[in-house]
Each structure stands twice: as C-alpha cells, then as structure tokens.
TORFI-281640 format. One line per 5 residues: number of its first residue (from 0); for each residue x negated, y negated, z negated of N, C-alpha, C, O. Coordinates in nm, 3 decimals. Example, Ala and Ser with C-alpha at 12.3 -4.5 7.8 and 13.67 -1.06 7.14 Angstrom:
2
0 = -1.319:0.569:-0.780:-1.230:0.450:-0.780:-1.320:0.330:-0.780:-1.424:0.332:-0.846  -1.285:0.225:-0.708:-1.367:0.106:-0.714:-1.290:-0.003:-0.787:-1.341:-0.114:-0.804
***
This chain:
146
0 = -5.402:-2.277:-11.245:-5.313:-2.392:-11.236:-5.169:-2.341:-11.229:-5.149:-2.265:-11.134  -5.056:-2.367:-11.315:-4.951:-2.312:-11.338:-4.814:-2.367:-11.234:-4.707:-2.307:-11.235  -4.846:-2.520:-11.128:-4.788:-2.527:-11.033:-4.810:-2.497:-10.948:-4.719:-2.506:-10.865  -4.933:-2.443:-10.904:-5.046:-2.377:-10.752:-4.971:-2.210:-10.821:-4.939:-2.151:-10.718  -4.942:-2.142:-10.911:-4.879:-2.022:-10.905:-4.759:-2.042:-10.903:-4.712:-1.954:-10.831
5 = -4.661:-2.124:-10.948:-4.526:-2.150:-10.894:-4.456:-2.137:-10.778:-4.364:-2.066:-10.736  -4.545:-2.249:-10.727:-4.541:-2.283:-10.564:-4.588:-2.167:-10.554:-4.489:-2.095:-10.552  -4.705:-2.085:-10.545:-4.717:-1.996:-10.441:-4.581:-1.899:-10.442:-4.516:-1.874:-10.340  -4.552:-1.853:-10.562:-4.391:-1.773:-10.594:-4.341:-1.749:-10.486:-4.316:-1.644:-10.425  -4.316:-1.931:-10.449:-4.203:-1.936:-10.409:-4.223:-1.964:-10.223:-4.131:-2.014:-10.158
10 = -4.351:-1.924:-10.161:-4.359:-1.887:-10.033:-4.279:-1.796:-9.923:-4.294:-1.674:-9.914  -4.211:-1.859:-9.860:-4.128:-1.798:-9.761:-3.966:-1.814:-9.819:-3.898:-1.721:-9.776  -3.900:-1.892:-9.889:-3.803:-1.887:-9.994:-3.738:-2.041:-9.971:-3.782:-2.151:-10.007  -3.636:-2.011:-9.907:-3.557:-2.155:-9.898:-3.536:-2.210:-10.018:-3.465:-2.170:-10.110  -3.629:-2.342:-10.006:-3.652:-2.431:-10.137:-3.528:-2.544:-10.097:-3.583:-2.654:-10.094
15 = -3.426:-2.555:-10.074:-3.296:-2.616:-10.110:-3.260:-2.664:-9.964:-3.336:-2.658:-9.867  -3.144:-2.707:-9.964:-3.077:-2.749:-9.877:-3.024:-2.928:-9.896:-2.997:-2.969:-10.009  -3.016:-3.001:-9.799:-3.005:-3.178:-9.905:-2.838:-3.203:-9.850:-2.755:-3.120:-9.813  -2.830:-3.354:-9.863:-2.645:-3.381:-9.849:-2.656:-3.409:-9.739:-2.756:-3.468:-9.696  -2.568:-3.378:-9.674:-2.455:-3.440:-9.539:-2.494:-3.559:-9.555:-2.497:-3.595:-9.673
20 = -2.547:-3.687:-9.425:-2.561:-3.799:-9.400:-2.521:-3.793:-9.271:-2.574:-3.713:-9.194  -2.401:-3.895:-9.223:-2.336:-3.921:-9.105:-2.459:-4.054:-9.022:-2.496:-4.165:-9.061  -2.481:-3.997:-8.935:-2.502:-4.106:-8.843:-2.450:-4.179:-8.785:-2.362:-4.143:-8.706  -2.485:-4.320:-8.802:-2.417:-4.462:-8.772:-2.474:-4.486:-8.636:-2.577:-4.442:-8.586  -2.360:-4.587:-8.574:-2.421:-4.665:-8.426:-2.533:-4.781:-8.501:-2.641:-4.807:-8.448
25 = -2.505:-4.819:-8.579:-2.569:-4.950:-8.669:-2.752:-4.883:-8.704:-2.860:-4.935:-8.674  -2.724:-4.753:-8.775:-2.875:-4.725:-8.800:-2.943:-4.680:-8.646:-3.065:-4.689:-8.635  -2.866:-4.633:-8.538:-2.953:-4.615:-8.428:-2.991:-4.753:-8.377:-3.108:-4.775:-8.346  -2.911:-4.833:-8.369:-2.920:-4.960:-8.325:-3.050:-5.041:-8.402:-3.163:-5.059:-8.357  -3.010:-5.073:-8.498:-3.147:-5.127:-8.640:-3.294:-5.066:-8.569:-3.384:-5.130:-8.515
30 = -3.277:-4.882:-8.597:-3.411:-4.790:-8.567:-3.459:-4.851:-8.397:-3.571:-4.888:-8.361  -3.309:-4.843:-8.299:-3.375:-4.962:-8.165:-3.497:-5.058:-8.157:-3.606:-5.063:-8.100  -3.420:-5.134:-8.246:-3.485:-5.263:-8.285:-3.581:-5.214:-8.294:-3.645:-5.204:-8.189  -3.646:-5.156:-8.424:-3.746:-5.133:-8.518:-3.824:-5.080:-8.400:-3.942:-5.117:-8.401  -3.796:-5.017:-8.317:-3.895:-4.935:-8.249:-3.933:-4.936:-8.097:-3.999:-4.872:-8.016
35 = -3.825:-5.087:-8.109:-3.840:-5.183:-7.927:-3.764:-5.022:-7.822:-3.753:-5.026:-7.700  -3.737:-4.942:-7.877:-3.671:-4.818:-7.781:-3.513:-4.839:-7.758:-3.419:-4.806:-7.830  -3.517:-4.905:-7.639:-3.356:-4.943:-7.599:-3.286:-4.903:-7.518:-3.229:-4.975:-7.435  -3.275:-4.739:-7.528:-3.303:-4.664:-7.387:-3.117:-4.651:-7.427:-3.066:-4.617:-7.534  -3.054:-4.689:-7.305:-2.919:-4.658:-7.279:-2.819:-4.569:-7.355:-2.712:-4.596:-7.410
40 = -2.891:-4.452:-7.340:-2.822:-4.304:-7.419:-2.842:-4.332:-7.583:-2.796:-4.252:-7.665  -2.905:-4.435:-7.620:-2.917:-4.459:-7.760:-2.793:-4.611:-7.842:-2.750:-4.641:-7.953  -2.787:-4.650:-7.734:-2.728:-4.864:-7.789:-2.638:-4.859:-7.687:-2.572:-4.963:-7.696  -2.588:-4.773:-7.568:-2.461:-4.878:-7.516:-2.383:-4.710:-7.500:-2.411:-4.598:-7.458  -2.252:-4.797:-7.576:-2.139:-4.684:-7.555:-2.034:-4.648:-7.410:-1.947:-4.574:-7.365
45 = -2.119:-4.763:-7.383:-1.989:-4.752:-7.252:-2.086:-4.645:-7.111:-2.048:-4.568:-7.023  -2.233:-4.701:-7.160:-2.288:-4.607:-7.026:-2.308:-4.474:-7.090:-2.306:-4.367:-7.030  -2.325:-4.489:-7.198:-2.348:-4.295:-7.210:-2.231:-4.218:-7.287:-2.254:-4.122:-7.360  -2.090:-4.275:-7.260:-1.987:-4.211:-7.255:-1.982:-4.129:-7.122:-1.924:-4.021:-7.113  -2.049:-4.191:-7.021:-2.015:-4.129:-6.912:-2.195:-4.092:-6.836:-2.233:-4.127:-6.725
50 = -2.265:-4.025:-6.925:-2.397:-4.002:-7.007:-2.392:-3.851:-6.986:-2.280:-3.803:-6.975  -2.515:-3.754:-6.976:-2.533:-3.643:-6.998:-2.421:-3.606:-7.177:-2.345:-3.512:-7.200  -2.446:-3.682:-7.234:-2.391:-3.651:-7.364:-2.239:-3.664:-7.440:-2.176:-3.601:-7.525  -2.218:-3.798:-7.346:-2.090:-3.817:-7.365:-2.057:-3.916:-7.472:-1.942:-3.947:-7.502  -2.196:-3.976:-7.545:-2.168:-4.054:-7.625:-2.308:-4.117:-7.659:-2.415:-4.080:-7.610
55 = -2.295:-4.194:-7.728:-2.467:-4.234:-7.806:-2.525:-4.114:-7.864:-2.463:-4.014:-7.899  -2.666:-4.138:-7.871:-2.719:-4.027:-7.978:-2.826:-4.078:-8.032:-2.881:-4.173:-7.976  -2.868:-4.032:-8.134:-2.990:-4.119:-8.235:-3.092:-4.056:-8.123:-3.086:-3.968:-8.037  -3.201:-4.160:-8.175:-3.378:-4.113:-8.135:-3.368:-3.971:-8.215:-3.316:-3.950:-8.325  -3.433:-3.881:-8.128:-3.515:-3.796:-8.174:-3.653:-3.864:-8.316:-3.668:-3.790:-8.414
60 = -3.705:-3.947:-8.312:-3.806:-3.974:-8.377:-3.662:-4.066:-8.511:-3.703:-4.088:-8.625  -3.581:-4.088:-8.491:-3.469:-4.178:-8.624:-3.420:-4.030:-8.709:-3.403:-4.030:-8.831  -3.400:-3.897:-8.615:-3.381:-3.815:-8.721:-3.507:-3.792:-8.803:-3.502:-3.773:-8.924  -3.637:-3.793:-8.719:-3.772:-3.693:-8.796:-3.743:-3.797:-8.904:-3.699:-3.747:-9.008  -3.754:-3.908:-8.905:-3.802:-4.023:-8.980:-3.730:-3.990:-9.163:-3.773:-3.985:-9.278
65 = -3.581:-3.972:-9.077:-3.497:-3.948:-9.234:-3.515:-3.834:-9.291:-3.435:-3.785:-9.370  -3.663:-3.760:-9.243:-3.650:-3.607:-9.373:-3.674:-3.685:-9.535:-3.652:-3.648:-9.650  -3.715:-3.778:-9.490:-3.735:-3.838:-9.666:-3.663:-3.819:-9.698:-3.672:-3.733:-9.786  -3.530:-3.868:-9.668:-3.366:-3.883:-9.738:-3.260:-3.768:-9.706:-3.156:-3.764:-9.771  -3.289:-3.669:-9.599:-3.234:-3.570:-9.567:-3.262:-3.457:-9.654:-3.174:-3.401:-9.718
70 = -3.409:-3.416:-9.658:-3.431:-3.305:-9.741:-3.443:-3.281:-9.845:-3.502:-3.369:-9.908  -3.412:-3.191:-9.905:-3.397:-3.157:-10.065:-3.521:-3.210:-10.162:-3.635:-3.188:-10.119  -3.505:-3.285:-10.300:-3.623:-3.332:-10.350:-3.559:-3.316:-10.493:-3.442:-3.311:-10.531  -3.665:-3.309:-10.549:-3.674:-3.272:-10.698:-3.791:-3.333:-10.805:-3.911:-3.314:-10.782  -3.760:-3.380:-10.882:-3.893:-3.408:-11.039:-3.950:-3.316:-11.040:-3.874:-3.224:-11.069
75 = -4.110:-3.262:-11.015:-4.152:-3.161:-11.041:-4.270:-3.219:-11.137:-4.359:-3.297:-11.104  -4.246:-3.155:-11.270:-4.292:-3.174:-11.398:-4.470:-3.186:-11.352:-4.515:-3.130:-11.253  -4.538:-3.255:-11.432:-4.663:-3.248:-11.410:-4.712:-3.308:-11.295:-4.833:-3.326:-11.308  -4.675:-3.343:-11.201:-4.683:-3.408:-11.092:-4.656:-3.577:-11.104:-4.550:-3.639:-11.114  -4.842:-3.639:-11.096:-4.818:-3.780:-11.124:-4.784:-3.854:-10.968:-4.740:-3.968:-10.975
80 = -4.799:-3.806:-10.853:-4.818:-3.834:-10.758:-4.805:-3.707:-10.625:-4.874:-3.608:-10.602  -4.676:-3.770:-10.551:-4.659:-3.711:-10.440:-4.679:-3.769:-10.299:-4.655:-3.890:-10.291  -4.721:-3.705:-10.179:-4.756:-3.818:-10.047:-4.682:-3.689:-9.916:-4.687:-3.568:-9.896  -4.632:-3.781:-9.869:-4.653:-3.694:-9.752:-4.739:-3.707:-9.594:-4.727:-3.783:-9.499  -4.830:-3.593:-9.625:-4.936:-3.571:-9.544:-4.978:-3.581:-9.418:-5.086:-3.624:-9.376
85 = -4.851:-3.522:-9.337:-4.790:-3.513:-9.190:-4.712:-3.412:-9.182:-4.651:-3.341:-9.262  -4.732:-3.421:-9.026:-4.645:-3.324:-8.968:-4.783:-3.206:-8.876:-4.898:-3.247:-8.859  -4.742:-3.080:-8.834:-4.796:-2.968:-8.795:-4.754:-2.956:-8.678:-4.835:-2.943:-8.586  -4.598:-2.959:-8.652:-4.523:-2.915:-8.539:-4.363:-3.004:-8.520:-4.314:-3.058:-8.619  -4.325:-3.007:-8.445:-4.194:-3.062:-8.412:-4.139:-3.071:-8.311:-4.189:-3.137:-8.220
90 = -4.019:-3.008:-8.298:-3.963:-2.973:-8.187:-3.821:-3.026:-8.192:-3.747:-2.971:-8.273  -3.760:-3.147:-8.102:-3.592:-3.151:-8.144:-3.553:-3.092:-8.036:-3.606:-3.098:-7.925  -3.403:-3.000:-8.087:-3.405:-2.939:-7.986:-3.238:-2.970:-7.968:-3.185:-2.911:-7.874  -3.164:-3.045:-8.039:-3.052:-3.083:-7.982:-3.007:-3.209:-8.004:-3.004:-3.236:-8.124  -2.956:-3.332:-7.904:-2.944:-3.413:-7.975:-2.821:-3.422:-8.093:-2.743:-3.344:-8.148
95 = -2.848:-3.537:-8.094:-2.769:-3.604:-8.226:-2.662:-3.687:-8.186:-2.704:-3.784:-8.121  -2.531:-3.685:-8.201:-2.481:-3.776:-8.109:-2.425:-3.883:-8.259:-2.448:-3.836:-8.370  -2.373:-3.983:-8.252:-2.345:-4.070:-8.288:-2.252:-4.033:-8.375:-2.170:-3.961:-8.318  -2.218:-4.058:-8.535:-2.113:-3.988:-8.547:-2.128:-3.864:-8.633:-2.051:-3.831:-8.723  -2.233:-3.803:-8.593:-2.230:-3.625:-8.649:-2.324:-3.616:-8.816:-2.413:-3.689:-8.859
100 = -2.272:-3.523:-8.862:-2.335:-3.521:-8.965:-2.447:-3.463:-8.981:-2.451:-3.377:-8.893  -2.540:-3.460:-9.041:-2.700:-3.350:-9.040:-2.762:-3.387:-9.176:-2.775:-3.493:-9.237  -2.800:-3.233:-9.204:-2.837:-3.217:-9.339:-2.999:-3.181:-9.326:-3.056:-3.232:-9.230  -3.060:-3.115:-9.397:-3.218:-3.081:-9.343:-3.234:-2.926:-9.464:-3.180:-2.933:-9.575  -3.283:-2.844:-9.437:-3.262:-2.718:-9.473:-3.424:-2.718:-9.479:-3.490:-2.772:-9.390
105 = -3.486:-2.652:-9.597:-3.622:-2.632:-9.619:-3.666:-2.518:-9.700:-3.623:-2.482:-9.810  -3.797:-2.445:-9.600:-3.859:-2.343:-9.588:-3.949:-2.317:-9.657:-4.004:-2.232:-9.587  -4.028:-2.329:-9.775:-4.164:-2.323:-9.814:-4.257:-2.223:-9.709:-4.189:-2.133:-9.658  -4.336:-2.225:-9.688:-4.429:-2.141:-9.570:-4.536:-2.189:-9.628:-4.453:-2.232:-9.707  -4.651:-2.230:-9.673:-4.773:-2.217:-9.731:-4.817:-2.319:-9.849:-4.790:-2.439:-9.852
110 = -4.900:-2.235:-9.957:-4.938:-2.418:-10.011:-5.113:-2.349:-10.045:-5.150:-2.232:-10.050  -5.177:-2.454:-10.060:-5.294:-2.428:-10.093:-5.313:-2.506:-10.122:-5.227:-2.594:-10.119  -5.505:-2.539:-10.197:-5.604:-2.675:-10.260:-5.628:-2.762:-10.158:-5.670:-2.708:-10.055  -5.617:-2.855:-10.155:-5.684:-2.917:-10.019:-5.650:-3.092:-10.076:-5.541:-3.121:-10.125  -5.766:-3.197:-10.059:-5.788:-3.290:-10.076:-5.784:-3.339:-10.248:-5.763:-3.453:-10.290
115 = -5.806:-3.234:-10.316:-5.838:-3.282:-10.506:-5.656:-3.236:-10.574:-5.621:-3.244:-10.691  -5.594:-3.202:-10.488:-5.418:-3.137:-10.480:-5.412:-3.052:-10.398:-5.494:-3.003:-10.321  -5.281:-3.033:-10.423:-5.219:-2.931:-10.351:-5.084:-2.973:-10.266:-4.980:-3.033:-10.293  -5.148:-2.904:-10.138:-5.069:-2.947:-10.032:-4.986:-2.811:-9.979:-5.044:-2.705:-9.956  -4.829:-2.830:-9.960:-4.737:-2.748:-9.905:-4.693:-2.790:-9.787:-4.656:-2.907:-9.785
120 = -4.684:-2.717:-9.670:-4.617:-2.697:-9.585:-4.451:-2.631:-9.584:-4.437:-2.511:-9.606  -4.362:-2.695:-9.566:-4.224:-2.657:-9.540:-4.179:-2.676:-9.378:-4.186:-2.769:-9.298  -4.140:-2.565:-9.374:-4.004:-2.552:-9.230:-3.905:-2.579:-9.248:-3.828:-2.493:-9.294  -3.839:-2.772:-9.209:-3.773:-2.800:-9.206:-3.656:-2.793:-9.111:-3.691:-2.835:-9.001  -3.559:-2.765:-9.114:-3.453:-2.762:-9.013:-3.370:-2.874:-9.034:-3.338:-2.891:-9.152
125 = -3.333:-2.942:-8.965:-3.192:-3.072:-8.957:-3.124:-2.974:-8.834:-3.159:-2.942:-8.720  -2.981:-2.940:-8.944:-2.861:-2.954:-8.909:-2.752:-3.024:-8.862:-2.708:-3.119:-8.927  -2.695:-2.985:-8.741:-2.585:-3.098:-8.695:-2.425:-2.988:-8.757:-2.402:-2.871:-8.728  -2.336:-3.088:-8.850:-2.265:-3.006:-8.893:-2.129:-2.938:-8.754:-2.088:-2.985:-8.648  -2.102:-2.814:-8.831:-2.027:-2.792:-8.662:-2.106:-2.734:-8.511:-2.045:-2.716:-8.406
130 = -2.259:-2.710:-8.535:-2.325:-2.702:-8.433:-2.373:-2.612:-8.427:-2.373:-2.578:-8.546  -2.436:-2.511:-8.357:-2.549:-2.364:-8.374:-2.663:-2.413:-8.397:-2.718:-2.401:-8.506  -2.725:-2.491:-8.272:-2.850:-2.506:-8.301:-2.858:-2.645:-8.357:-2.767:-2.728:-8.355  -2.985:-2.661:-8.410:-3.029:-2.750:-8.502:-3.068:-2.889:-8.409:-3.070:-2.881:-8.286  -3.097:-3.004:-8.474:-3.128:-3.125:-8.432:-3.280:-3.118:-8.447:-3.349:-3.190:-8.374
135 = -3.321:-3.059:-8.511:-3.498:-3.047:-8.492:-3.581:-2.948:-8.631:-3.554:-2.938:-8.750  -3.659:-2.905:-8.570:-3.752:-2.835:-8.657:-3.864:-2.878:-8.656:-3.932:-2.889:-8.554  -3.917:-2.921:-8.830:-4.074:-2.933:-8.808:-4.148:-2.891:-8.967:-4.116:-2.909:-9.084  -4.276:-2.821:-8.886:-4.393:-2.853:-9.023:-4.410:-2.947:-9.097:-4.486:-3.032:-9.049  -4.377:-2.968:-9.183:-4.380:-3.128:-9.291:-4.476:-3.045:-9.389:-4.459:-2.933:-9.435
140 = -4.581:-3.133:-9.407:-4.711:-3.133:-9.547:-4.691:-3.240:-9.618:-4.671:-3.357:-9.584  -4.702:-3.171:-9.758:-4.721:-3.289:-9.844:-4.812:-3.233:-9.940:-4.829:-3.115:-9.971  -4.866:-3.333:-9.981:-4.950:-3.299:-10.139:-4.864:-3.390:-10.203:-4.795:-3.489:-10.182  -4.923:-3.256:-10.347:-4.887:-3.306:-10.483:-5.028:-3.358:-10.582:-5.134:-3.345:-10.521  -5.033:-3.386:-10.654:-5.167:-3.450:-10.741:-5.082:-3.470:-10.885:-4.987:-3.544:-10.911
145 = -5.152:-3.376:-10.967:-5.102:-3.341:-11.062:-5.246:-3.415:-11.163:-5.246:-3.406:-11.286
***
C-alpha cells in the first residue's frame, strides 16, 4: 500500500505546524454554554482579574476541542474518508488566558492497519504564542480509509 509506506516515512517527523487562532471571551463563553461549565476563572472578568491568573482563560477541554481547526491538515490523495479516532493521552499543562494566541504543532509517532484503514497517531502540541510551555499535549488517532 503506497500511503501505509508514506506515512510510515514519515514517523517521528514534524508533519506541519497550523495558523495562529486568538482566543475570544465570546468562544469561551458560547463553549460555557455548550458545556453548562461556568466556572468563574472561565466567564467573569472582574473575579478572575483578581484570579490565580489574572484574567479569563479558556476550558482546558475548548482548547482539546479546536485541534480540528488548530492543527495542520492537508488533501491526502487517495484517501476517500478520514475520522478521528480518539485520543491516547492528554495533558494541559498551561492555561490559556483570554486573548492569547495558540497554534498546534504535530508529531507523527505511529501508523499502522487497524479497523479495514489505517490509523496514525500524532503528538500534538498547542502553543501559547510568547510562552515556553505549551497549552496542552495529546495523542490524537485518526484513520484514513482509502
């Protein structure tokens, strides 16, 4: 199979980097809603100005959510159908404050046969721009079905 040797190639090999997306008070607020989570440090500016953080900060679970739109994606020829599978691991390890920009940086780390396709694992990183450490790392699987 000439994308199962591609992909394998390209194991351990930062498969792209995606654009800068600023976080809004509006999309933490909306993701609130959406997710009945109305925890202080997320929707009111006035109490978590004076907050461990110093300001709002997205859910941990509003960044995982945007690797769709954060991380790097591409047409990959031959491929009638893509899904994503789950997650492996996830760890956020800084927040996000309101405001900041974050990109998502991706790892290829394994692919193999599994379910009639082929499923890859990437180590994703979200970046906070300006920051050392990252807003979260996780195992993301997806199959492809070619």
């Amino acid at each position: 199979m000439a994308l199962m040797d591609e992909l394998l190639a390209l194991v351990d090999t930062e498969i792209g980097v995606g654009e800068w997306h600023t976080v809004t008070q509006e999309q933490v607020n909306q993701f609130a809603d959406a997710t009945l989570d109305h925890q202080w440090i997320h929707i009111d500016a006035e109490k978590a100005a004076a907050g461990p953080f110093g300001t709002t900060i997205a859910h941990g679970f509003l960044t995982l959510s945007m690797l769709v739109a954060l991380a790097p994606s591409a047409e990959i020829p031959g491929v009638r159908m893509a899904i994503n599978y789950g997650l492996d691991r996830v760890r956020f390890i800084s927040p996000v404050p309101v405001g900041s920009r974050i990109r998502a940086r991706s790892v290829l780390k394994d692919v193999h046969e599994a379910g009639g396709g082929i499923q890859t694992k990437n180590e994703v990183t979200v970046e906070i721009e300006g920051q050392e450490k990252p807003a979260l790392v996780a195992e993301w699987l997806g199959r492809f079905y070619v």
